[in-house]
FILUM-493213 format. One line per 5 residues: number of its first residue (from 0); their letters; for each residue x, y, z of C-alpha. Coordinates in steps of 0.05 Angstrom, whole numbers, plus 5000, padded with zeros to 4 digits. Example, Ala and Ser with C-alpha at 12.3 -4.5 7.8 and 13.67 -1.06 7.14 Angstrom:
BEGIN
0	AS	5246/4910/5156 ~ 5273/4979/5143
END
This chain:
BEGIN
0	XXXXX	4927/4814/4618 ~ 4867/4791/4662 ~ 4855/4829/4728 ~ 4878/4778/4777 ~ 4948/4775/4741
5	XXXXX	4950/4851/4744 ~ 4936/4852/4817 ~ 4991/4804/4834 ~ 5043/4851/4792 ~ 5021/4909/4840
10	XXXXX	5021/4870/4898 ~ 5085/4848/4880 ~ 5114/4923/4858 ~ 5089/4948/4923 ~ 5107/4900/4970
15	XXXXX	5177/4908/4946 ~ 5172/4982/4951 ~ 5154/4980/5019 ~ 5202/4921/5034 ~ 5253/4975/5002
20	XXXXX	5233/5029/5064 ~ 5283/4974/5103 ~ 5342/5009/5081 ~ 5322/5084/5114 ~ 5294/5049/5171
25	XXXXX	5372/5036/5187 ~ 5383/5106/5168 ~ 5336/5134/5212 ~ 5338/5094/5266 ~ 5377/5139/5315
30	XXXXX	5365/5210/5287 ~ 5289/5207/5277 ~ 5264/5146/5310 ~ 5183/5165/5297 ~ 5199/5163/5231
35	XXXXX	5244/5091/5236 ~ 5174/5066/5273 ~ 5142/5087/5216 ~ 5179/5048/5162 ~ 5174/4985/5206
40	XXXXX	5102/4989/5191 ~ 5116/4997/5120 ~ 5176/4932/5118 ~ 5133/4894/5153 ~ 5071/4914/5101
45	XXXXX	5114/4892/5041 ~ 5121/4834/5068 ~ 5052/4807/5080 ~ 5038/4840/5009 ~ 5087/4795/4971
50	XXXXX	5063/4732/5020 ~ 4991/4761/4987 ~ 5017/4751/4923 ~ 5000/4676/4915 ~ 4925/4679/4938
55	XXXXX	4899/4742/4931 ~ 4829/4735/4948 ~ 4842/4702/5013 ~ 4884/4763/5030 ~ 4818/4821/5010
60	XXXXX	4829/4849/5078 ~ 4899/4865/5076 ~ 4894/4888/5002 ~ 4841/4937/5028 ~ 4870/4962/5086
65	XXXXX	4933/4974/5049 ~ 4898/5014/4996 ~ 4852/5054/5039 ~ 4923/5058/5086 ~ 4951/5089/5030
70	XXXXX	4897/5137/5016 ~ 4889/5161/5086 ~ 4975/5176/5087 ~ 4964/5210/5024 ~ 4913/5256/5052
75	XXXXX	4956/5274/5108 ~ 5026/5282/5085 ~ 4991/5328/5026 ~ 4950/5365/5077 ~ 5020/5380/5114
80	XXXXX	5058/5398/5054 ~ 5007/5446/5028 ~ 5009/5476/5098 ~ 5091/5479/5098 ~ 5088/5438/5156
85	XXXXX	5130/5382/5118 ~ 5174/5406/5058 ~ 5128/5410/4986 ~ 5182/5357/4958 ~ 5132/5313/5002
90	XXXXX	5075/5324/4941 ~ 5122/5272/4900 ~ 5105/5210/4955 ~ 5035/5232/4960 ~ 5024/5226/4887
95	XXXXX	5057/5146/4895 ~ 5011/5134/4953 ~ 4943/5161/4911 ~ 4964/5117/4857 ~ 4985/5055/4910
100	XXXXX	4909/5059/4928 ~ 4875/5072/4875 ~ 4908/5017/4836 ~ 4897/4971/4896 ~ 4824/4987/4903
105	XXXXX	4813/4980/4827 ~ 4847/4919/4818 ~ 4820/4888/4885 ~ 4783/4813/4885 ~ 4716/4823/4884
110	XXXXX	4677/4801/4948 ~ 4634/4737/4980 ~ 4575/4762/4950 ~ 4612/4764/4868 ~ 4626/4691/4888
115	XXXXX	4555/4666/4909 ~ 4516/4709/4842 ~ 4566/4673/4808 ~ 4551/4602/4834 ~ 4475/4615/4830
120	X	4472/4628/4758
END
């Protein structure tokens, strides 16, 4: 399987994921409504992923951000369950987000400057 085909099964795989945060959105929506603003973010995500999913490399941007996005929640929802400021069940999505992007990063389309070596030679 070549890496662009790859790519497009992850973008697809997480952009349903986070397309699947719509359903505890609802949940949450009265009793922890931080959290319910959260998931928006994450619903709305999934659904410029899968939109992604037809050109990735005109999408880099949002492939990145949504990696390094990834990384960055990682680092803080571990930080706070290490510090029992969130409950250590909490290690289990911080493990999904490190591999969300680190997969992302390593299956990422390669920049402008892959492109122009490429056309050169």
């Amino acid at each position: 399987m070549n890496r662009e085909r790859a790519l497009k099964i992850g973008l697809v795989f997480v952009g349903l994921l986070f397309l699947a945060s719509v359903y505890p959105l609802v949940l949450f929506v009265r009793e922890d409504p931080a959290l319910s603003m959260m998931f928006s973010l994450y619903v709305t995500l999934g659904i410029f992923l899968l939109a992604a999913v037809r050109k990735p490399s005109a999408h880099r941007s949002l492939i990145a951000f949504t990696a390094w996005s990834s990384l960055a929640h990682a680092a803080v929802m571990g930080f706070q369950a290490l510090r029992n400021i969130v409950a250590r069940r909490e290690l289990i999505g911080v493990a999904v987000f490190i591999v969300i992007g680190f997969a992302l990063l390593a299956l990422a389309p390669g920049g402008r400057a892959g492109k122009e070596s490429s056309t050169a030679a």
